[in-house]
NUDONU-604210 format. One record per residue (C-alpha): x, y, z. Coordinates in steps of 0.2 Angstrom, whole numbers, plus 5000, padded with zeros to 4 digits. Layout:
// NUDONU-604210
+------+-------+------+
: east : north :   up :
+------+-------+------+
:    X :     Y :    Z :
...
+------+-------+------+
END
This chain:
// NUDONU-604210
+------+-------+------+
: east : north :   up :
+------+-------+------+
: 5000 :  5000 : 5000 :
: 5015 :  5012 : 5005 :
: 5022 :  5006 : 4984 :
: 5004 :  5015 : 4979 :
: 5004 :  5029 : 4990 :
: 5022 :  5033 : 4984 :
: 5018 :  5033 : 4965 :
: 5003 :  5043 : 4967 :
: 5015 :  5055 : 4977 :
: 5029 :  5055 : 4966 :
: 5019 :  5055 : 4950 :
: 5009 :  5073 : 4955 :
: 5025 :  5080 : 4961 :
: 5035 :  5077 : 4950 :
: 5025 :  5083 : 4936 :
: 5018 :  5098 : 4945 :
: 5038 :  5102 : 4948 :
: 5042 :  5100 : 4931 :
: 5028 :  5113 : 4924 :
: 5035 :  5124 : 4938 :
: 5053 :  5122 : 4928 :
: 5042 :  5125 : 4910 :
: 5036 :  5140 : 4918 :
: 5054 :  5146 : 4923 :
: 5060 :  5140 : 4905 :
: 5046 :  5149 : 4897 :
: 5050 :  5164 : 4907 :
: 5070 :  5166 : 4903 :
: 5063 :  5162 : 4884 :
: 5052 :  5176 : 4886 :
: 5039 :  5165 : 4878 :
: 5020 :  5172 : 4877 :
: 5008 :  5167 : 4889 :
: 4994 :  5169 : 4877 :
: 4998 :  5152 : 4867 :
: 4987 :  5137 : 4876 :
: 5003 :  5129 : 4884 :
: 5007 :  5142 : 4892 :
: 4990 :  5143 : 4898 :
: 4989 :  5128 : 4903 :
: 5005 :  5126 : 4915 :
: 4998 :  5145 : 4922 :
: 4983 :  5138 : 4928 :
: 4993 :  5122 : 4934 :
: 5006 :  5131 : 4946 :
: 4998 :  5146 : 4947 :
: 4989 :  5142 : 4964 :
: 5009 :  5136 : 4972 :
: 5019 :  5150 : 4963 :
: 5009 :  5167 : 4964 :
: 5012 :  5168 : 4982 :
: 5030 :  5165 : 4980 :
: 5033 :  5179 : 4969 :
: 5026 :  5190 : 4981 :
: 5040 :  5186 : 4993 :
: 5051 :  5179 : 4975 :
: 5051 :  5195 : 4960 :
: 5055 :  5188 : 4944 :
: 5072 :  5198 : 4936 :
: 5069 :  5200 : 4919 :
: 5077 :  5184 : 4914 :
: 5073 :  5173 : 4929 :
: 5056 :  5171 : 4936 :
: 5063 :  5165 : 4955 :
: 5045 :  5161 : 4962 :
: 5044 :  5145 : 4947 :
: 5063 :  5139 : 4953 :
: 5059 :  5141 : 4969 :
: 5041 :  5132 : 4969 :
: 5051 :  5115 : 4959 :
: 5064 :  5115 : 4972 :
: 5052 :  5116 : 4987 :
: 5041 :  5101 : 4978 :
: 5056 :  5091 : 4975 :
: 5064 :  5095 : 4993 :
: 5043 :  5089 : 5000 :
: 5045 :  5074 : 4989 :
: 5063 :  5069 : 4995 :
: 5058 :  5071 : 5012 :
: 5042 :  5060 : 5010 :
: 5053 :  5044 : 5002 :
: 5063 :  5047 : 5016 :
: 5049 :  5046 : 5028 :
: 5038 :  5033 : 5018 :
: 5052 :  5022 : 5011 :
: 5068 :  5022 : 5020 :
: 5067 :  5013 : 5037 :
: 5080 :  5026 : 5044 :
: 5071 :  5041 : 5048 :
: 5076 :  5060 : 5035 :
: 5094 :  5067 : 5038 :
: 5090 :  5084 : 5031 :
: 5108 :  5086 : 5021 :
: 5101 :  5069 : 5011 :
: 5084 :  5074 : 5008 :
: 5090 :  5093 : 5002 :
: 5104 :  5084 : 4992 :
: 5091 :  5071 : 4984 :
: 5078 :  5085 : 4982 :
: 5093 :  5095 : 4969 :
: 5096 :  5080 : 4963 :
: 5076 :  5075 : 4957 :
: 5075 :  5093 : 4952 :
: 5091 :  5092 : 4940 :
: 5085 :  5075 : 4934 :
: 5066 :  5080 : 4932 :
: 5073 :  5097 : 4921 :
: 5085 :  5087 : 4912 :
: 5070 :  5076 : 4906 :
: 5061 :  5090 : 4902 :
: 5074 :  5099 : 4891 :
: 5075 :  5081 : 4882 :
: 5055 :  5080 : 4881 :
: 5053 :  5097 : 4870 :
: 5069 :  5093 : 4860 :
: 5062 :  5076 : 4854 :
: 5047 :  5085 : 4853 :
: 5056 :  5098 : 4843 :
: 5064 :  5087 : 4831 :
: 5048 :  5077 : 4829 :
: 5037 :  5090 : 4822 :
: 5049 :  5099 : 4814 :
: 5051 :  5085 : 4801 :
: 5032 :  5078 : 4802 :
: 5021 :  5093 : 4803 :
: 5032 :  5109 : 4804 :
: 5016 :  5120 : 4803 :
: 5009 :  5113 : 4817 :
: 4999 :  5123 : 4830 :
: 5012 :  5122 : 4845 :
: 5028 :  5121 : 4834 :
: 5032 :  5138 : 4835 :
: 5029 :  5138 : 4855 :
: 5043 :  5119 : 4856 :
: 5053 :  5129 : 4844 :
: 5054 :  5144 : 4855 :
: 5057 :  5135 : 4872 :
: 5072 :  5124 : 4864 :
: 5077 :  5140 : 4858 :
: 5090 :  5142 : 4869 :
: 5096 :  5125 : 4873 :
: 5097 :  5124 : 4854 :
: 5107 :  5140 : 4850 :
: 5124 :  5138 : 4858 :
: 5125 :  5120 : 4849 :
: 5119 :  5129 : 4832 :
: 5131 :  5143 : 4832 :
: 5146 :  5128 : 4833 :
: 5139 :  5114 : 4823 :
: 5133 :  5117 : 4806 :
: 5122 :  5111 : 4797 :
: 5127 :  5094 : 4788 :
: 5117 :  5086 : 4773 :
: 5104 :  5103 : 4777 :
: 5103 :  5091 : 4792 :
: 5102 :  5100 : 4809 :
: 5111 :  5089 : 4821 :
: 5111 :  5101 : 4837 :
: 5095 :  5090 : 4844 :
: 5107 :  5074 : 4842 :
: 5120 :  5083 : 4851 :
: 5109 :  5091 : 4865 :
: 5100 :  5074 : 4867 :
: 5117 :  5064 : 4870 :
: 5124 :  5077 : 4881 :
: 5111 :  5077 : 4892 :
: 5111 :  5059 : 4895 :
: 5129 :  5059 : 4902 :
: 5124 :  5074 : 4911 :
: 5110 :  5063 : 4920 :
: 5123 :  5049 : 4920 :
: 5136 :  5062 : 4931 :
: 5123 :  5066 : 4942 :
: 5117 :  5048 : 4944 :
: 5136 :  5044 : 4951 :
: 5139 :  5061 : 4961 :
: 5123 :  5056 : 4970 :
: 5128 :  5041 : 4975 :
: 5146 :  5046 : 4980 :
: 5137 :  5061 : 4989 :
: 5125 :  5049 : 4998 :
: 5139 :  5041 : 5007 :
: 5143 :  5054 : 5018 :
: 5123 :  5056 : 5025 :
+------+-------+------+
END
């Protein structure tokens, strides 16, 4: 029953912590919030982030209260494993340290999400309704690589690149975690 509890938990956290990241991606982007998306994750964090950024101001490029709402929900999540899962009772350097971790690892995914997503409709249906809106959050992922890769064939390999890179980011932090997790 505790298995259960801990999906349920870890899937609604996880997710509501990842359209917190969208909404600090979307922000540093400067994305519209008129596209239905954008919308849509705005009436999904809006209830957890409004009151942070009375305490939080966004800076013209980083919108604090959505960062600081995803780290809280992964910091709440880490410390419920610990509590549900673990027969040890939370250490608060582990369940802060795990909490980054979940954050990094859940952003990380996200990034991967919209470049897949990205590539996808760029070669199936470039004129689709929310290509613009992908095209405009992997933006700034996607630039750097750009500006340093050419094209090859006409064939844009920056998704590829970004793709495999973020892999053996998760695959650093996978070890660091573990070699961090000793000491708590």
């Amino acid at each position: 029953m505790v298995n259960v509890l801990w999906l349920l938990l870890d899937t609604a956290g996880s997710l509501l912590a990842t359209a917190c990241m969208l909404r600090a991606i979307a922000w540093w982007q400067q994305l519209s919030v008129r596209n239905p998306i954008m919308q849509f994750v705005l009436a999904v964090t809006d209830w957890l982030v409004r009151p942070l950024q009375r305490v939080l101001p966004a800076s013209r490029r980083v919108h604090w209260a959505s960062l600081a709402a995803a780290l809280l929900l992964a910091v709440a999540l880490s410390f419920l494993y610990s509590t549900l899962m673990l027969a040890r009772g939370p250490m608060p350097g582990g369940v802060i340290l795990v909490g980054l971790f979940w954050l990094g690892k859940w952003t990380i995914y996200l990034v991967i999400g919209l470049v897949l997503l990205q590539a996808v409709l760029s070669w199936v249906n470039p004129q689709a309704p929310m290509a613009p809106v992908i095209d405009h959050l992997t933006r700034g992922f996607l630039g750097p690589i750009r500006r340093v890769v050419p094209l090859i064939g006409g064939v844009d390999l920056s998704p590829l690149l970004l793709v495999v890179a973020a892999q053996a980011l998760l695959m650093l932090l996978e070890s660091a975690l573990g070699t961090l997790l000793r000491f708590f």
